[in-house]
N, C-alpha and C positions, 0 to 999 in steps of 0.2 A: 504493500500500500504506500504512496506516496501521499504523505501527512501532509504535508505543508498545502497540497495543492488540493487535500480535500478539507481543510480545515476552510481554506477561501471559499469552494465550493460552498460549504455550512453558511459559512458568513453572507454569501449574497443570496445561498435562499431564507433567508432570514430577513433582508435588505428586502429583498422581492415582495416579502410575505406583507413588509409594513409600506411598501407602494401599491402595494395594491389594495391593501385599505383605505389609502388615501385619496386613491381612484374610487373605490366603488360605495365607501358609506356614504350617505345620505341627505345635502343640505340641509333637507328639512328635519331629519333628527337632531342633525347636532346644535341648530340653531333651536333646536327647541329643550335641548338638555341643556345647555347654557341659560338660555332663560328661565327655566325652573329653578338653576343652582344658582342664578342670580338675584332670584326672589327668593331664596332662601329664608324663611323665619329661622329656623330650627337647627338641625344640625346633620352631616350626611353620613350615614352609615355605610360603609363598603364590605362586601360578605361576597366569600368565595369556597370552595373545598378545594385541599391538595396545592395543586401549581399552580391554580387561579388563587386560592387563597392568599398564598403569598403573593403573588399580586396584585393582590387587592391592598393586605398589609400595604405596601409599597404606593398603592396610588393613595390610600387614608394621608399617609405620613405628606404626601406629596400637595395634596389639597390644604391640609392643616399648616402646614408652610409657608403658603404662597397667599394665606389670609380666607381661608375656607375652612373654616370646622369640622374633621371627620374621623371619624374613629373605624379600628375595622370588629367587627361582628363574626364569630365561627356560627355557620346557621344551627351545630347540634348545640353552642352552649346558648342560642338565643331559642331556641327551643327548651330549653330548662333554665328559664328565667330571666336570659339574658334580653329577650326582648323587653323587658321591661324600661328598659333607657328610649325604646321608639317610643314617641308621641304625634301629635299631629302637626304638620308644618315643615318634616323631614322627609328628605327626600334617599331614600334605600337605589345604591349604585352594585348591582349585582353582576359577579364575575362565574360565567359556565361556558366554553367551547361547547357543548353541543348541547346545552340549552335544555338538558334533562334531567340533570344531579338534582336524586333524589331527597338533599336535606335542603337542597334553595327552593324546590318548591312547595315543601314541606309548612315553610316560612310563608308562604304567599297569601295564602288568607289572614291569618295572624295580620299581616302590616297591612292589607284589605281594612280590614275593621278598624286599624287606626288611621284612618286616612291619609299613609304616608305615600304618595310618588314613587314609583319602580323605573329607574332605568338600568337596562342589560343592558350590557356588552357581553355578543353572543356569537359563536360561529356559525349558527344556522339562524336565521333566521323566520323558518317556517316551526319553529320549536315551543314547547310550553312556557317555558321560560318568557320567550320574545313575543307571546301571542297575551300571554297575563301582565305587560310591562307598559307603564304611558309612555317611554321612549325605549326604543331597539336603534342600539348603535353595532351596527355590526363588522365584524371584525374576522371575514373568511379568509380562509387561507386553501390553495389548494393541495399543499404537502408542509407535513411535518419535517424538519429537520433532519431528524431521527431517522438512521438508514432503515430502522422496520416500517416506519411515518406510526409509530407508536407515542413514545415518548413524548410529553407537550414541549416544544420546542418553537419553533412560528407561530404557533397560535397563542402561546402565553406573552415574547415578544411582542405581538402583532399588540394584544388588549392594551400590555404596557405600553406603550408607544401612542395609543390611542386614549389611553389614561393621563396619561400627561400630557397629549396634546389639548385635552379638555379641561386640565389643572391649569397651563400656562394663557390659555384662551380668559380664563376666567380671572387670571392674575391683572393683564393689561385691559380687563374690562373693568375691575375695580379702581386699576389705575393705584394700584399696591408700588410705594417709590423704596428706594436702597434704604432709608431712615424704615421703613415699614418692615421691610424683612430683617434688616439689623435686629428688631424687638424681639423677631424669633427666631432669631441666630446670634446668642450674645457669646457661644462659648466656640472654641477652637478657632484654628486659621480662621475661616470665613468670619464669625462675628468680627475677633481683633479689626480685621481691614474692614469693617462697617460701624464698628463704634470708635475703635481708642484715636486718641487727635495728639495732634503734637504737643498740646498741653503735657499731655499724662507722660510725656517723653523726654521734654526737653529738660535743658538743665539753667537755672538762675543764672540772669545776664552776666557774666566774665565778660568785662569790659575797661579798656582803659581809657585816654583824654589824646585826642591828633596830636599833645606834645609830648607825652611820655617818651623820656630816650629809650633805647630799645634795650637797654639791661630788663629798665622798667615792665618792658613788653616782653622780653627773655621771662623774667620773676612770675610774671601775671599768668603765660601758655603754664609755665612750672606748676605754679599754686593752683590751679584750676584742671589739668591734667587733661586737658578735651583738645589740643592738637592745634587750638585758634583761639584770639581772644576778637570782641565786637571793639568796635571805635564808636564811642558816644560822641556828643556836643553838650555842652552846660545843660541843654535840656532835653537829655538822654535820646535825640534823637539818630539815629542808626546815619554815620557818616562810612565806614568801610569794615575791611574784616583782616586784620591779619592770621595768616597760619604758619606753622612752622615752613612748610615749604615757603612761605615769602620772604620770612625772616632768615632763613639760610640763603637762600638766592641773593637777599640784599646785602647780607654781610658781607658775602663773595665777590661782589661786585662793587667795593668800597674797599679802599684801599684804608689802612691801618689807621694813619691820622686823622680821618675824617667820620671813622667811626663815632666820635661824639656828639659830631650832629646831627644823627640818625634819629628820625624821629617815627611815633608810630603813623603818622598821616603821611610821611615821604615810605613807607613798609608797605602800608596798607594796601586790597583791592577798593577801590573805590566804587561806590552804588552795587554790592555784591547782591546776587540774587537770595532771594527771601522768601521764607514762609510766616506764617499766622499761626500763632496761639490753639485756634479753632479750626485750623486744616485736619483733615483725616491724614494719620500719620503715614497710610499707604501713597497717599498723593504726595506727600511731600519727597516718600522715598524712589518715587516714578520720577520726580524733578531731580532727585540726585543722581539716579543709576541710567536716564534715558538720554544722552547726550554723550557724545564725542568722547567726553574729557569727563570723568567720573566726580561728584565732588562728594567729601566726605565731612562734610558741615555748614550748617544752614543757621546764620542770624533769622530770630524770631522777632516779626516786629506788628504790635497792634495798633491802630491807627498810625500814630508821628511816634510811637515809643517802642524802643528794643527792650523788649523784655526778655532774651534768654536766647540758647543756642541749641541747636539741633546736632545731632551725632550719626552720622549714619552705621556705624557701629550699636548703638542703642537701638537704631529703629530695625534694623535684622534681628538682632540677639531679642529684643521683643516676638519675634513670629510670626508676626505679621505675613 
């Protein structure tokens, strides 16, 4: 067997499985599961058995994410009890490839009497499932992945794929902004890059005055340990920046006896590029690492005042 080139093969009937869903479900279903999920009162349930279930799991997590409330449902434990969370104003997203698994329609009258909304996603559409449902999105596929076409493989793809395409549909209808999903994504990489800002990074203004001789400005990079000190004016507004690299280039470039009148304004860069207090510290580290010449320190200036310095050192080792 030659793996590699049937691994590909897998991969595009796979690819296949979820274009052709996109060719052949239904305008008028999906514009009309959007609208039910838009008018949502309530909360949406998603239930599936086996390899639909877990994708159901996966499409719950994915609606509840993106500002849609949905939990997933196993139909045997909502048939012992569990349906008791359904009420009326919910709308039930049921997962079955051939749309006759016996514990989802088990469920069907049950959520009947509470006047909740059924939409499948179904592979047959002439099925019990999709004939008892106010919306059938359906989701055929012509072969399983699966060298027996046993296995659910394109057809569990296929619903995911179709699952999220109705999660993301419903995100940009709400009009859910990076502040909105931050709230529920506060922890690991992705919150860091949505909530933490250069505030929560930077370090208290290490700054000296455009006449400090440059011992001065030697003592100041020392005592402060961050590689650059800011250049104030009497009213702490941000004139340049020196860093070690400027002060070693200018030493070099001055001959012995005129080192005393090295000053930090004849050192400095002058109008150096700058971030905010209130930047997401991800943006600031796209302003340091996306350009030519890489820099590894950002004067913080709010309104007319520097208040602090940025580290590109800090904003990595953060995780961002």
């Amino acid at each position: 067997m030659k793996v590699f080139e049937k691994t590909i093969e897998i991969l595009r009937l796979e690819a296949s499985a979820i274009e052709n869903v996109a060719a052949t479900v239904r305008r008028e279903a999906v514009e009309r599961a959007i609208e039910l999920l838009l008018a949502l009162t309530g909360k949406v349930l998603v239930t599936g058995v086996g390899k639909s279930g877990v994708i159901a799991q996966k499409i719950a997590q994915t609606l509840t994410s993106t500002g849609t409330p949905a939990i997933f449902i196993h139909p045997s434990d909502a048939m012992h009890g569990g349906l008791g969370i359904l009420s009326d104003g919910d709308v039930v997203v049921a997962l079955s490839n051939s749309g006759e698994t016996d514990e989802l329609l088990a469920m069907l009258p049950a959520i009947a009497n509470r006047g909740a909304a059924v939409i499948s996603i179904v592979g047959n559409a002439d099925s019990t499932l999709a004939r008892s449902s106010n919306v059938v999105l359906e989701a055929a596929i012509d072969k399983e992945a699966c060298p027996l076409n046993l296995a659910p493989t394109s057809s569990t793809t296929a619903a995911l794929a179709l699952g999220d395409a109705i999660a993301m549909t419903l995100m940009e209808a709400k009009g859910l902004t990076e502040a909105d999903f931050a709230v529920n994504h506060p922890a690991g990489r992705l919150g860091r890059r949505l909530t933490m800002r250069v505030a929560d990074l930077m370090h208290e203004n290490p700054a000296v005055t455009p006449n400090a001789g440059w011992m001065e400005v030697v003592k100041a990079i020392s005592t402060y340990s961050l590689g650059a000190v800011n250049v104030i004016d009497e009213n702490g507004r941000l004139l340049g920046i020196v860093t070690d690299g400027d002060l070693r280039r200018t030493i070099e470039r001055t001959a012995p006896d005129e080192l005393t009148g090295l000053t930090a304004s004849s050192m400095m860069t002058a109008d150096p590029i700058k971030t905010s207090s209130s930047m997401l510290a991800f943006e600031a580290l796209k302003i340091m690492e996306d350009r030519p010449s890489q820099i590894s320190v950002l004067p913080v200036v709010d309104g007319e005042k520097c208040v602090g310095l940025l580290r590109l050192h800090d904003v990595v080792r953060s995780g961002i």
